[in-house]
N, C-alpha and C positions, 0 to 999 in steps of 0.2 A: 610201447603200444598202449592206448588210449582204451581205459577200461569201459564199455559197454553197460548197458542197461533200457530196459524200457519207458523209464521216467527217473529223470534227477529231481529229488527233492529239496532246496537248500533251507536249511534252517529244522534243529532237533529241537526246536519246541512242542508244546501239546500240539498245533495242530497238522506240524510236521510227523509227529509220530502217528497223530492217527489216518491224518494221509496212506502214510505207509502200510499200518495196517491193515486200512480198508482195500487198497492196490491187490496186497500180498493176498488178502482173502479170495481176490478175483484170478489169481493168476497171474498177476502184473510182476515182472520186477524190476523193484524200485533201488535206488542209491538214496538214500539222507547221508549229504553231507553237510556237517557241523563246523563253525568255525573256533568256537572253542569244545564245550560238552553239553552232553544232554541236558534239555532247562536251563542253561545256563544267562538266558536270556530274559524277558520279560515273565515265560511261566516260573519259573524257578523266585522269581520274584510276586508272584501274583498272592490274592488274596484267599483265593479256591474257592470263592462261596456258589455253593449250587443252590441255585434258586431260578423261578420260571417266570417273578414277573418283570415285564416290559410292554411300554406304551407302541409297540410297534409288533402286528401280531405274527410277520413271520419271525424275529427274534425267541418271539414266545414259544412258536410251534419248535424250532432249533434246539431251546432251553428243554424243552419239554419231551423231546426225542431222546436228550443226550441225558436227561434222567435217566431215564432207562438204563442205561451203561453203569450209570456209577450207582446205581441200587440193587446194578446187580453184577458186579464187575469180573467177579470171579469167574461167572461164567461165560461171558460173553466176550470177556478182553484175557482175564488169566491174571496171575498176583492181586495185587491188593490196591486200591486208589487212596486208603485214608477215609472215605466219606462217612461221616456223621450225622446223623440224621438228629439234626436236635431242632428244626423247625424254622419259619424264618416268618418277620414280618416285615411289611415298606408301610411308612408311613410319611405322609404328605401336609403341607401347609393348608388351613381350613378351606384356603380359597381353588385347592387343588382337588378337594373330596368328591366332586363329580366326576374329576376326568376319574379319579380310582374308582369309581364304581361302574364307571365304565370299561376299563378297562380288565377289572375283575370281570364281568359277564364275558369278554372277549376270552378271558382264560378258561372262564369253564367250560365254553360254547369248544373248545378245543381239545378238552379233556382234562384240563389240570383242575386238581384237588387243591383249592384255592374257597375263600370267603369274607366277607367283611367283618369288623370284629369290631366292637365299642372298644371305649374308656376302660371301662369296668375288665373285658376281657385282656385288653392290654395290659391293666397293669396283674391278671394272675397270670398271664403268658410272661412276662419277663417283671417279677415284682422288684419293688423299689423307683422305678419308673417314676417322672413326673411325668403327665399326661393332662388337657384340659378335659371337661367332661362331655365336650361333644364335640369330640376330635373321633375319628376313625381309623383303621388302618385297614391293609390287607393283610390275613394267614395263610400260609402255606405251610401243612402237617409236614409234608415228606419233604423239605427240602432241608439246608445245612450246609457242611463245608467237605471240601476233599483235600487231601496231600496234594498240590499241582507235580512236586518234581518226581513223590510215590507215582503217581497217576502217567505223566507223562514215560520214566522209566519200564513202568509195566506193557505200558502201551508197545512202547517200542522193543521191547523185547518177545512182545507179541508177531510184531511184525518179523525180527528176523527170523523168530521160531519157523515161521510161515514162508519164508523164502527174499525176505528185504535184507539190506546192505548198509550198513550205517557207518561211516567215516566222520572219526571226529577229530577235530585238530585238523582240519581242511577248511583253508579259506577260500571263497571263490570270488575268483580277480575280475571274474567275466564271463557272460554269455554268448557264447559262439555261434554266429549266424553266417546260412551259406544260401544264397538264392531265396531271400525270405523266409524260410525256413530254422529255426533252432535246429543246432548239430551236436549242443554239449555245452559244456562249460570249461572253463581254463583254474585251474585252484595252485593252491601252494605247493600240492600232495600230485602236479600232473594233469592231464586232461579226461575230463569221461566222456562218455558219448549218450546222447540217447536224441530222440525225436519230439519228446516234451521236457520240458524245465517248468516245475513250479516253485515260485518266490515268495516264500512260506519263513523271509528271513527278520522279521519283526521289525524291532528298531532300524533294520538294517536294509531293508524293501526297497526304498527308494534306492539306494546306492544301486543295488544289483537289476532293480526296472531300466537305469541311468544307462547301463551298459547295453541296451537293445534299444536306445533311444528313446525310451520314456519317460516324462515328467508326471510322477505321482502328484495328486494335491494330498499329499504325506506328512507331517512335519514330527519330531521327536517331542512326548509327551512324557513327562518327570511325574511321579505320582510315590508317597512319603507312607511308610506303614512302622507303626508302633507296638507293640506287646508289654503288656503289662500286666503286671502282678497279684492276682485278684486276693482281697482280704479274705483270709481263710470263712471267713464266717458269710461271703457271697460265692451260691454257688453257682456251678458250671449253665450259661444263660442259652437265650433263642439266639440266634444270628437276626441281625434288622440293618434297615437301610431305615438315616432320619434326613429325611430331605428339609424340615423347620432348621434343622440343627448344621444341616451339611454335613452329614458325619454316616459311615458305617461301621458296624464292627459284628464281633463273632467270638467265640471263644477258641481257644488253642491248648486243647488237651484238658485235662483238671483244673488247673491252675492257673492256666495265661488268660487273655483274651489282646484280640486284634484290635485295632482302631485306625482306621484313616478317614481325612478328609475328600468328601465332596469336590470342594473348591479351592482356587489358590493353587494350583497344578501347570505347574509355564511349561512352556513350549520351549525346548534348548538348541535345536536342530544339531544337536551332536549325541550320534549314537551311542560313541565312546566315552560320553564323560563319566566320573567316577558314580557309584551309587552304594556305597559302602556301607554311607551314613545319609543320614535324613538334613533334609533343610534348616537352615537355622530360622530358630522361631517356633515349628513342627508340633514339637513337642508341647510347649507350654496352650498352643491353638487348640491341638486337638484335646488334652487334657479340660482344658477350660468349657468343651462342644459335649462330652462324656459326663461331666457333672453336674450341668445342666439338667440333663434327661435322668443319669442316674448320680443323686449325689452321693447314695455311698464309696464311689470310686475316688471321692478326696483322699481317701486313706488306700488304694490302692499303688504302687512302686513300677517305676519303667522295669522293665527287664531289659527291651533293646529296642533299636531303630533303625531302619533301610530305608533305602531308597532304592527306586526300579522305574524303566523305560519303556515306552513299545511305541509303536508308529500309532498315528491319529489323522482323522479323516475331519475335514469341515462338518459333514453331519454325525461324527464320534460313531460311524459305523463301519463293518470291513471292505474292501475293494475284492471280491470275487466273482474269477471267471476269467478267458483268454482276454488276452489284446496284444496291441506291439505282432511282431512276427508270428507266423504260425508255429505251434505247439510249444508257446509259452503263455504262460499262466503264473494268475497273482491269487492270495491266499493269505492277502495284511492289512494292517489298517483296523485292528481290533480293537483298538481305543481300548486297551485297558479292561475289555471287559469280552475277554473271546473266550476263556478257559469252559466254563460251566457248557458254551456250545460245540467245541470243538468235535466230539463222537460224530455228532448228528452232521456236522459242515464236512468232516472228512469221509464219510459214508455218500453225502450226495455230490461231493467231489470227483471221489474216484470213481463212480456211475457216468459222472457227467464228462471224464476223460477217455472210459475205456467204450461210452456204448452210445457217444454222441449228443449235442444239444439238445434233442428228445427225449434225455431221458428222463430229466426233471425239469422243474421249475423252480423249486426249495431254494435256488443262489441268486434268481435273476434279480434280484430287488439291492442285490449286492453289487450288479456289474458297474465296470470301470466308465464307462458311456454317460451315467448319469448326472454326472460333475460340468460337462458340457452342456448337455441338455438343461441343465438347473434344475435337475429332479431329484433333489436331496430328500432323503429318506427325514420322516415326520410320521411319527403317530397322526391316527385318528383323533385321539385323545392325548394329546402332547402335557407331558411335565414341563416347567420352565430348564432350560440349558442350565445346569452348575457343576458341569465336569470338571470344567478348568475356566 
């Protein structure tokens, strides 16, 4: 007999887990079923960097919501995220300094603790820095990085605490529909039942949209992360995004720090291929993008190299909200950069499941509908595309 529940969640990543969480808060109960383990998918691979700026201001409000959670995680979610609070800046090519001052007012006008910062400030905010003298950036005090698989972990043990179900080691073959309507899913592990499905399965979205007849504009997105060795004599730095440079990075504990590219991120349409190790080339790129900006890191040592996957949308934004049959729902398409918003998207998710289309409006700029329409999401004040 076909186990029950009130909403199937497939995919244990962060925003699988906080789906759940947010569900279980209401009374919902949910199933997250996993096909292999928690995170073991695109957050488990992700960057974690929490930070609120974006050229697009519901992203911002998102970012700037799901602050909240991991500034204060203990008490709001329970265990630990990892978040560090050691600060962050975005800095842009000269001919982009307008759109950032624009889109710094759009941050403040919303509430984020955000400002613009010279040269001078740049380089005592992360010194060693090469910077020109009338280059600018944006600071953000309170932002930094979190654990994604701490983060996602606690999250979801939040939820069973609270009455959720999580099945891992359950692949699911297909979504089961009867009279238009979702009835469940089909898995390796059996059949569940419930009245919603949400497709919260990353890399893996399209396959499982496929099975209710839908064609995502979805494609598998490869993206390369490095850690390396910082010389004992530079210490632990800010987190920044160098859009001149094409390059972000962060620090990882005392002694490490992150680095990945910008650009240079193909498109593989295979969700399963390996990610063990970093591209060839990778390493010598980004190293070369890092010493540029700070050349003491010539004498800094790889420690190691990944690579990691997630689904990607034509405007590198997510796909939410229903479509396809009734009580299914999509919840991917995060390009790479859904982790730092997840709290805030699974909060206005599980409102918008359990108390109807009116309950918010926080997703709609997210819906599946727009790809037809040609209403691809763009800032106000647009940065140049150099995701991939």
């Amino acid at each position: 007999m076909a186990e029950t529940a009130d909403v199937i969640i497939i995919g244990a990543g962060i925003h699988g887990a906080s789906l759940a969480f947010h569900l279980a808060e209401r009374g919902v109960r949910a199933v997250v079923l996993e096909k292999a383990t928690v995170a073991s998918g695109a957050t488990g691979r992700s960057s974690g960097m929490v930070r609120m700026h974006y050229d697009v201001e519901a992203d911002a409000r998102l970012a700037w919501r799901s602050h909240a959670y991991f500034a204060d995680w203990e008490h709001r979610v329970g265990g630990e995220s990892g978040f560090t609070n050691v600060g962050f800046l975005q800095m842009v090519p000269p001919e982009e300094a307008d759109a950032l001052r624009h889109n710094v007012a759009m941050q403040q006008r919303i509430g984020i603790e955000t400002g613009l910062v010279d040269a001078d400030e740049v380089r005592r905010l992360l010194p060693g820095i090469q910077i020109e003298d009338d280059q600018v950036a944006a600071f953000e005090p309170l932002s930094g990085y979190a654990d994604p698989t701490q983060s996602t972990g606690s999250m979801m043990a939040g939820a069973v605490a609270r009455g959720a179900r999580l099945v891992q080691g359950c692949s699911v073959s297909r979504v089961r529909v009867a009279g238009g309507r979702v009835v469940g899913v089909s898995t390796s592990r059996g059949d569940f039942d419930a009245p919603v499905v949400v497709d919260s399965a990353g890399a893996w979205a399209g396959r499982i949209a496929a099975t209710v007849g839908l064609t995502l504009p979805l494609d598998v997105w490869r993206h390369d992360v490095a850690y390396v060795q910082r010389p004992p004599d530079i210490p632990r730095h800010i987190a920044f995004i160098d859009f001149l440079n094409a390059f972000y990075s962060r620090p990882e504990g005392e002694h490490l720090t992150l680095v990945a590219l910008e650009d240079g991120n193909p498109l593989t349409g295979d969700p399963d291929a390996p990610v063990d190790s970093a591209a060839r080339g990778f390493i010598d790129k980004a190293a070369e993008r890092v010493v540029q900006r700070l050349p003491a890191f010539a004498r800094a040592g790889l420690h190691s190299a990944h690579s990691g996957q997630d689904g990607i949308t034509p405007d590198q934004h997510p796909i939410i909200g229903p479509a396809g049959p009734d009580g299914f729902w999509l919840n991917c398409g995060h390009s790479g950069t859904g982790f730092k918003t997840a709290p805030a998207i699974g909060s206005s998710l599980a409102q918008l499941i359990v108390d109807g289309p009116g309950a918010n409006d926080d997703l709609s700029i997210y819906r599946l509908e727009r790809f037809a329409a040609g209403e691809l999401i763009v800032g106000e004040h647009p940065y140049a595309p150099i995701w991939h």
